[in-house]
C-alpha positions in Angstrom: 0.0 0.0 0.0 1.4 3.3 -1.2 0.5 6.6 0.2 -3.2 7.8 0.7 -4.3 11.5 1.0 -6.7 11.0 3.6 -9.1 14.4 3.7 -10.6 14.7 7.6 -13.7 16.7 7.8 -14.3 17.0 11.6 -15.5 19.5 14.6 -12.1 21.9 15.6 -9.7 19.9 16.3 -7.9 22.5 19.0 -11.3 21.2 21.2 -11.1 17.8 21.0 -10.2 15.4 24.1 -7.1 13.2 22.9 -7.9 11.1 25.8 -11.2 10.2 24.4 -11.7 11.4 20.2 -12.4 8.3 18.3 -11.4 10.5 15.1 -7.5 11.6 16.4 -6.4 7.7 17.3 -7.7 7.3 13.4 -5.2 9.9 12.5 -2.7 9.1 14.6 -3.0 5.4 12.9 -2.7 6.5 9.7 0.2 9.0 10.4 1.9 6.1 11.8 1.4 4.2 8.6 3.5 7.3 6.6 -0.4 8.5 4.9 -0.9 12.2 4.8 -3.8 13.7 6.9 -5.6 17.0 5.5 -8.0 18.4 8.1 -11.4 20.1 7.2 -14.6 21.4 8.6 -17.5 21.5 6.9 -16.9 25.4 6.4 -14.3 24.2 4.0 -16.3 22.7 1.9 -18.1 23.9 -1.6 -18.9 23.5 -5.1 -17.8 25.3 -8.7 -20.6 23.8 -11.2 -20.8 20.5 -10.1 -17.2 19.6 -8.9 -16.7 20.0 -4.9 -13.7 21.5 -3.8 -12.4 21.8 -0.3 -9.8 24.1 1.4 -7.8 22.3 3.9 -4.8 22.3 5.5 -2.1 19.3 6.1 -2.2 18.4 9.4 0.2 16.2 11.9 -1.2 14.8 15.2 0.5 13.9 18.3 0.0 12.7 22.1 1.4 16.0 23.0 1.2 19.6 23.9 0.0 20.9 21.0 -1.5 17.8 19.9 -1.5 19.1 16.5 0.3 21.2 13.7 -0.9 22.4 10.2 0.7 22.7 7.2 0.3 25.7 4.4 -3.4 26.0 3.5 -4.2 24.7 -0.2 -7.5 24.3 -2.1 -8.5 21.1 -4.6 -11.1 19.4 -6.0 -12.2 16.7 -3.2 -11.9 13.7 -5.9 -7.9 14.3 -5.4 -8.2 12.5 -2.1 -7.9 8.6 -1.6 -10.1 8.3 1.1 -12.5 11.3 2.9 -13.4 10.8 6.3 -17.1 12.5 7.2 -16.3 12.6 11.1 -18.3 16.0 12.0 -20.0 15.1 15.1 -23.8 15.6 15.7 -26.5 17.3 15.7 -27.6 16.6 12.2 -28.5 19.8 11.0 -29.0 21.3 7.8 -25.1 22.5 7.2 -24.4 18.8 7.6 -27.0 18.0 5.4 -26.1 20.2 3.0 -22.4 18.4 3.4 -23.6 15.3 2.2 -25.0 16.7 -0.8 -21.0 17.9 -1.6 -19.7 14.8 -0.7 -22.4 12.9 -2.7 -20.8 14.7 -6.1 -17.3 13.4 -4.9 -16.3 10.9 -7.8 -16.4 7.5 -6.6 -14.1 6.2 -9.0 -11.5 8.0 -7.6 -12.3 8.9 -4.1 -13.6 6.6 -0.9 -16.0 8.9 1.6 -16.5 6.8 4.8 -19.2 6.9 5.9 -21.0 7.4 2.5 -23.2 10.0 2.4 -26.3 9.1 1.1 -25.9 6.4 4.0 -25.6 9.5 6.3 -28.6 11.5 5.1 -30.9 8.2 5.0 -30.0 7.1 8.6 -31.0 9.2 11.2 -29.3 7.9 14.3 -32.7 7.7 16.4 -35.4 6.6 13.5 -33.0 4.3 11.3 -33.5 1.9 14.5 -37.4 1.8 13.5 -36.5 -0.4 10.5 -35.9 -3.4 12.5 -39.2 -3.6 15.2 -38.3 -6.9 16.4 -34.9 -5.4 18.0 -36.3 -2.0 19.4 -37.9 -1.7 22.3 -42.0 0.0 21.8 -41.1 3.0 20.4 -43.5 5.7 19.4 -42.5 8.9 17.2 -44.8 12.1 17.3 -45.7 15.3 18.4 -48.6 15.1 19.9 -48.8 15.2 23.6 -52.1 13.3 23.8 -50.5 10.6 22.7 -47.5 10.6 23.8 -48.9 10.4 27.5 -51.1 7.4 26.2 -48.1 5.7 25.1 -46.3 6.3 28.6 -49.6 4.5 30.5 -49.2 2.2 27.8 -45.5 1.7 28.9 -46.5 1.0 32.6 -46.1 4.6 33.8 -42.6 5.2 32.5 -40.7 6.0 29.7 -37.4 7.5 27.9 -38.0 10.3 25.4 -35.6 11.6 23.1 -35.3 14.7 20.3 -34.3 13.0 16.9 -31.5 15.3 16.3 -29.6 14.8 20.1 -26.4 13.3 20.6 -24.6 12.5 23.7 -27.6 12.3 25.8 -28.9 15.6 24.9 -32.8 16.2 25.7 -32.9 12.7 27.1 -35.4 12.5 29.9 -36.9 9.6 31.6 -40.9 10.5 32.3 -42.8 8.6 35.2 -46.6 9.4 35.2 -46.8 10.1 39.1 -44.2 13.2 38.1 -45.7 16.5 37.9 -43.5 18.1 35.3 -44.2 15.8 32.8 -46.6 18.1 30.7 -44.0 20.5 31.0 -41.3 18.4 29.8 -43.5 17.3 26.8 -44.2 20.9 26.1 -40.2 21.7 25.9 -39.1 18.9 24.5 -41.8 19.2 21.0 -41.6 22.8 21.5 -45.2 22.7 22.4 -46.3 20.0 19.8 -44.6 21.2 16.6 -41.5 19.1 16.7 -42.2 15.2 16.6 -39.7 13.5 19.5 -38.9 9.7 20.5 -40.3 7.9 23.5 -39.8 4.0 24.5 -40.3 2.1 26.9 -38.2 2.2 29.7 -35.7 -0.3 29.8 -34.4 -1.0 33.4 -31.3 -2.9 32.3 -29.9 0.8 31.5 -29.3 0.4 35.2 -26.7 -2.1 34.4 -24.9 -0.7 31.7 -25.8 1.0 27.8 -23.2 -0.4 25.5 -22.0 0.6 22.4 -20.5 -1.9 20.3 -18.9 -0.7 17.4 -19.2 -2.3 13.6 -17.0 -2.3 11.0 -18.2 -3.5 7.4 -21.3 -5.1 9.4 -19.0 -6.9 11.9 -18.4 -5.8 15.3 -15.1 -5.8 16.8 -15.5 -4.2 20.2 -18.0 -3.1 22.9 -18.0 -1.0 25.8 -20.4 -0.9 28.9 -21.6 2.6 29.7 -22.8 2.2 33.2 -24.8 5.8 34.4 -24.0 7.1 37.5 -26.8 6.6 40.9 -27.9 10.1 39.9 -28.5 9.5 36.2 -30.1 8.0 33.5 -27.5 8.0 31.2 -24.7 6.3 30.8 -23.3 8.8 27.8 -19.6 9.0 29.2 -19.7 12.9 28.4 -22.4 13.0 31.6 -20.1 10.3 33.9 -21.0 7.4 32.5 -18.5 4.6 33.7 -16.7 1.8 31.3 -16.9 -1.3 32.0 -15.3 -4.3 30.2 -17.5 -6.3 28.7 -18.6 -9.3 26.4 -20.8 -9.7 23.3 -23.7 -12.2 24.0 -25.8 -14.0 21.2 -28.0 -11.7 21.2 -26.0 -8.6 20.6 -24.2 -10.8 17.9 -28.0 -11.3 16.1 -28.4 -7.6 16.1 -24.9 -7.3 14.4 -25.8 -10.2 11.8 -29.2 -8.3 11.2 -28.4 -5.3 10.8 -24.7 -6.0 8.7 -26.2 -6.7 4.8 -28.5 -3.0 5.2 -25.1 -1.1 6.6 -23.4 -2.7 3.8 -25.4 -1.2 1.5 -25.9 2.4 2.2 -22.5 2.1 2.7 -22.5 2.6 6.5 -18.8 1.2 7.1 -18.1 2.6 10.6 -20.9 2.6 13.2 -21.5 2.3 16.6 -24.5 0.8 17.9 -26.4 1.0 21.0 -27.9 -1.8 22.8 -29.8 -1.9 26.5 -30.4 -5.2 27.5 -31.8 -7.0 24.9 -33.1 -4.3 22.7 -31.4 -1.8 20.4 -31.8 1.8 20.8 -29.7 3.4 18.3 -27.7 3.3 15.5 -24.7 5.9 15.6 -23.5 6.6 11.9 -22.2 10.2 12.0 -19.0 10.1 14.0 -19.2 7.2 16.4 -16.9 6.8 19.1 -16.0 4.3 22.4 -12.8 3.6 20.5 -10.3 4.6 23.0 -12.6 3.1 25.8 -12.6 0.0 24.3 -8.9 0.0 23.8 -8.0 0.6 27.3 -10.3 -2.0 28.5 -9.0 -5.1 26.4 -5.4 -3.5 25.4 -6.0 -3.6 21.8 -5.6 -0.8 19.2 -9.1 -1.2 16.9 -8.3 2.0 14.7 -5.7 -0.2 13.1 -8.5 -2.7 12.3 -10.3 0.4 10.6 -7.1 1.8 8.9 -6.8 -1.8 7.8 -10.1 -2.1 6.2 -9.5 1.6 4.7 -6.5 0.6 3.1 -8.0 -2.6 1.5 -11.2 -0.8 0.1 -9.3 1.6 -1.8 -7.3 -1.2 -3.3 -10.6 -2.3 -4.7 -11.3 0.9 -5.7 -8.2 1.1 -7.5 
């Protein structure tokens, strides 16, 4: 393998924690491996006619203080990359829908965007999970507070609702029907019932532990147990959600076999998926992470499992 100009698109890099930023341990892979790493946001990005172009600058990562250096700024047609990595973290707005629009006119013949983005605009991280009902917990999607409280007495009293466009745990709450702010939670969180939101039931086995187990080319090859603090719901590590070690069971393995020939084809390459007991509860496409964590727990290095697979698809797409 010679070589590869590997364009990054990703959130400022001068903020991310090195400790924990699934997308540096991929760059630091790849600068291990001698392949040069261009760094973009999605600022950089735009079109002349119908060929995108991106401005970007070389960049050089390190375990250190800075953890980065850039090179001279330069400006190309995005086709003059190997490989583009969409890494911009949520929420899925529109200037990240709008991104995936430039990176669908990238040339495929001559350029690999992981993940692609038709996959990206197709998949919304909570609602692509609807597509497989017998491994989601009862879900309902809507913005009407009628029924949304229906669906919580339905539930047993309790559920978990969630704004389609979150990450991290954002606008997560937990709802029990004895609790007197639930009418104003409802209110907030469909900003008084003109945006639709998520509920499900609630799943006491978050208690133990939400784990992410992330997939590569429909396989997985690691999982992490995010176990939520006494005071929380969430186990999101960004709110002090502990990692535990942990081990896929059969079932975890049947949602991977499942859902691995659909990823495939949207070309969904690198995702991380979240599971709660028995059920899953999301599928992370965007930028997922747990990389790190993972690594730490079972001393292994999985980004060179991904620069791996990297390297071999654009030798087939050479």
């Amino acid at each position: 393998m010679g070589v590869l100009r590997i364009g990054v698109i990703m959130d400022p890099i001068a903020k991310i924690d090195i400790n924990k930023d699934t997308t540096f341990v991929l760059m630091l892979e790849a600068e291990k491996r001698k392949h040069e790493i261009y760094y973009m946001e999605l600022e950089d990005l735009s079109i002349r006619g119908m060929i995108p172009e991106g401005q970007f600058r070389r960049v050089s990562v390190a375990r250190a203080t800075p953890h980065y250096r850039f090179g001279t700024p330069a400006s190309k047609l995005l086709s003059w990359f190997d490989v583009i990595l969409m890494r911009k973290d949520p929420p899925f707005d529109m200037k990240f829908f709008f991104a995936t629009h430039f990176l669908s006119l990238v040339d495929e013949r001559k350029c690999l965007v992981i993940n692609h983005p038709r996959g990206l605009r197709e998949s919304n991280e909570k609602l692509y999970a609807l597509n497989f009902p017998d491994l989601i917990p009862e879900t309902l999607v809507s913005s009407d507070m009628g029924q949304l409280k229906q669906f919580m007495e339905e539930q047993g009293g309790e559920m978990i609702i969630k704004p389609l466009d979150g990450c991290g745990g954002s606008g997560v709450f937990y709802l029990h029907h004895k609790d007197r702010n639930n009418n104003v939670l409802l209110e907030t969180a469909t900003a008084n019932g003109r945006n639709p939101i998520m509920a499900q039931r609630y799943l006491p086995e978050v208690r133990r532990g939400d784990k992410r187990i992330i997939v590569l080319n429909g396989e997985p090859i690691g999982a992490v147990l995010r176990v939520p603090r006494e005071d929380e719901n969430r186990g999101n590590i960004h709110v002090g959600g502990q990692c535990v070690k942990t081990d896929l069971t059969r079932r975890d393995r049947e949602i991977c076999r499942v859902l691995a020939p659909p990823l495939r084809q949207l070309g969904l390459y690198f995702v991380g998926l979240d599971v709660i007991g028995d059920y899953l509860t999301e599928v992370n496409v965007t930028s997922p992470t747990g990389v790190q964590e993972i690594n730490a727990l079972n001393q292994v290095q999985l980004e060179s499992q991904i620069i791996d697979f990297i390297e071999q698809k654009v030798l087939q797409l050479r």
